[in-house]
C-alpha positions in Angstrom: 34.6 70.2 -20.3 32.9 68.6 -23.3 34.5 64.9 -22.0 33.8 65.4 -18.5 30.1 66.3 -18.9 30.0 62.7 -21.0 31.7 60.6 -18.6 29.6 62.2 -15.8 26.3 60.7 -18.0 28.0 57.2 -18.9 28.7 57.3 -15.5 24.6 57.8 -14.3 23.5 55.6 -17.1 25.9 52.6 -15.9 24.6 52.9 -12.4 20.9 53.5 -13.5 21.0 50.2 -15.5 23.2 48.5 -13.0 20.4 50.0 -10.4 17.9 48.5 -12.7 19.3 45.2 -13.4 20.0 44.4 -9.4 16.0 45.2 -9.3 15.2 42.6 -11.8 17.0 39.8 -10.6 15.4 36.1 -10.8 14.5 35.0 -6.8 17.0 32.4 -5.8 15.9 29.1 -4.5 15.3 28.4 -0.8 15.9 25.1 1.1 13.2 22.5 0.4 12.3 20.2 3.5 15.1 17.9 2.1 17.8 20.0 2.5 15.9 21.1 6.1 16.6 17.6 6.7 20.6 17.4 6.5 20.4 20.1 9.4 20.2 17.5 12.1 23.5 16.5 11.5 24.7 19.9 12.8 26.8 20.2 15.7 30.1 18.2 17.6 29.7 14.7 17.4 31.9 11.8 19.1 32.1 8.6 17.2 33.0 4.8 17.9 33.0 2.1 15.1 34.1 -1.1 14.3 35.6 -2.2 11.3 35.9 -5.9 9.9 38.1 -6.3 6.4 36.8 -10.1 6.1 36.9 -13.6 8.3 39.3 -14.3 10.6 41.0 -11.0 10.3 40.3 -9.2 13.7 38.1 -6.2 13.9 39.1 -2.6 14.0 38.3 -0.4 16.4 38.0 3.2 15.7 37.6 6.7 17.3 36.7 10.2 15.8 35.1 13.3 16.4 32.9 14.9 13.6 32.2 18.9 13.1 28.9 19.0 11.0 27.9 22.4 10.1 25.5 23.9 7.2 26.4 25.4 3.8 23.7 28.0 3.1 20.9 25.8 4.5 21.4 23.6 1.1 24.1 21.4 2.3 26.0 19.7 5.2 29.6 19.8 5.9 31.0 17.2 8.0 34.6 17.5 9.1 35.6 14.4 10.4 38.9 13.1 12.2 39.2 9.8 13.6 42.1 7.4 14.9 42.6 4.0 12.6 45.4 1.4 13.6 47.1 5.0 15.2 46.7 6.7 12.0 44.9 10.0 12.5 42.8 9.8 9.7 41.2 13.2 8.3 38.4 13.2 6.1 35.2 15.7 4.8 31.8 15.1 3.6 29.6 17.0 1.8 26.1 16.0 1.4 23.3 18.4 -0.3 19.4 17.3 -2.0 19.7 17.7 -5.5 16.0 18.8 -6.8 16.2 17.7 -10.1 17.2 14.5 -9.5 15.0 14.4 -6.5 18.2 12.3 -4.6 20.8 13.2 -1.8 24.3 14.0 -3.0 27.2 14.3 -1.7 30.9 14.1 -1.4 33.9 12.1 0.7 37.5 12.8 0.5 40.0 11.8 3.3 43.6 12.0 4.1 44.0 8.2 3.0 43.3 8.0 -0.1 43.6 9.6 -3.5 39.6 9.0 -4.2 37.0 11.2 -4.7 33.6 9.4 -3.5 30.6 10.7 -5.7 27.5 9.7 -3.6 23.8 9.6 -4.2 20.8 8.3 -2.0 17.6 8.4 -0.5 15.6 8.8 3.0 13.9 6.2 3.8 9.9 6.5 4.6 10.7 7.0 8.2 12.6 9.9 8.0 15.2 8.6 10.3 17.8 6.5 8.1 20.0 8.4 4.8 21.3 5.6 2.7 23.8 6.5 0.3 25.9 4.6 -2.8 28.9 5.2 -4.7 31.7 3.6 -6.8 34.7 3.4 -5.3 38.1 1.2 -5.1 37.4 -2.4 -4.4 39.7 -2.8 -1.4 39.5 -6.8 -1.5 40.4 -6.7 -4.9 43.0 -4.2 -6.4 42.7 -2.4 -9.5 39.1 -3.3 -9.3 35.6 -0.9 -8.8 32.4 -1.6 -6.9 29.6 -0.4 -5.3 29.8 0.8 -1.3 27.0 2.2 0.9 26.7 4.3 3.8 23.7 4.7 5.9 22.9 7.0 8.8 19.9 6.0 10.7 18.9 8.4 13.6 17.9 6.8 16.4 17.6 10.3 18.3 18.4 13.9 17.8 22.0 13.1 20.0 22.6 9.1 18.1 23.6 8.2 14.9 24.2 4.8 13.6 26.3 4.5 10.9 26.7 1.5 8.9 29.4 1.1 5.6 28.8 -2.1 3.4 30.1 -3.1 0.0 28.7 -4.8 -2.9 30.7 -8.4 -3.2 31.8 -9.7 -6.7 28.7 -12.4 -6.1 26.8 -9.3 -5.6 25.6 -9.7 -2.4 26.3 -7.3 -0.3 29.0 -6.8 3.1 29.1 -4.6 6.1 32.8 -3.7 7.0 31.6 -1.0 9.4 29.3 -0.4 12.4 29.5 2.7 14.6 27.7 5.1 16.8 27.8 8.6 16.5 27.0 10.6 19.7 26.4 14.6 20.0 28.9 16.1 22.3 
């Protein structure tokens, strides 16, 4: 009886600290207007592009669809699926504000490639256009890195255009691809 009466009051004092502790703790963070901003991309998208790998090669045309839906009001989740050379191509994109570092982040991985894209960036001014960098493989020169970047300007709530470019070994830099990006 002895052992039953004390696991009865370990028992109350567990759930009276546990009670007290779930009480006490800190406030998490809330979405700041940045990360307010990334929910424009939400909804079904249709997308178009045109993609040039260099002079006289001839230009690429592309067709997707992307699914962009929200991640706890702190990030963006774009699923996207598009048709390249009749390769389905499938790919996802994360994109968050990161508060200490007072930059956009973000994440690509495809069905492509073995990569990992790391991405960071800004909005410009205007509030309309998201430019982001990363290092990636240098696909004019294998075995090679460099510097791409992909912008999304907003040219309405329903049109996106997006625009990829890459940073040249002379260090100017190249867009490969132009597209628009239409809400369903």
């Amino acid at each position: 009886m002895k052992s039953l009466s004390y696991t009865f009051s370990a028992l109350v004092t567990l759930l009276t600290v546990t009670n007290a502790s779930a009480q006490e703790l800190p406030e998490f963070p809330k979405p700041t207007k940045e990360h307010l901003w990334l929910k424009q991309f939400e909804g079904e998208w249709v997308s178009k592009s045109k993609a040039s790998m260099g002079p006289g090669v001839p230009e690429i045309e592309c067709q997707g669809k992307m699914t962009s839906r929200t991640l706890g009001g702190f990030w963006i989740v774009n699923q996207i699926e598009g048709d390249m050379m009749g390769m389905t191509m499938h790919g996802l994109q994360t994109i968050g504000y990161d508060t200490d570092k007072k930059k956009y982040v973000g994440t690509w991985v495809d069905s492509m490639m073995n990569y990992m894209w790391k991405y960071e960036g800004t909005v410009e001014e205007s509030g309309k256009k998201l430019t982001l960098e990363a290092e990636g493989p240098n696909f004019m020169a294998e075995g090679k890195m460099t510097k791409f970047r992909d912008a999304y300007e907003f040219k309405s709530k329903d049109e996106i255009i997006a625009t990829s470019s890459m940073r040249m070994e002379d260090g100017k830099w190249v867009t490969f691809m132009t597209g628009t990006i239409k809400r369903k």
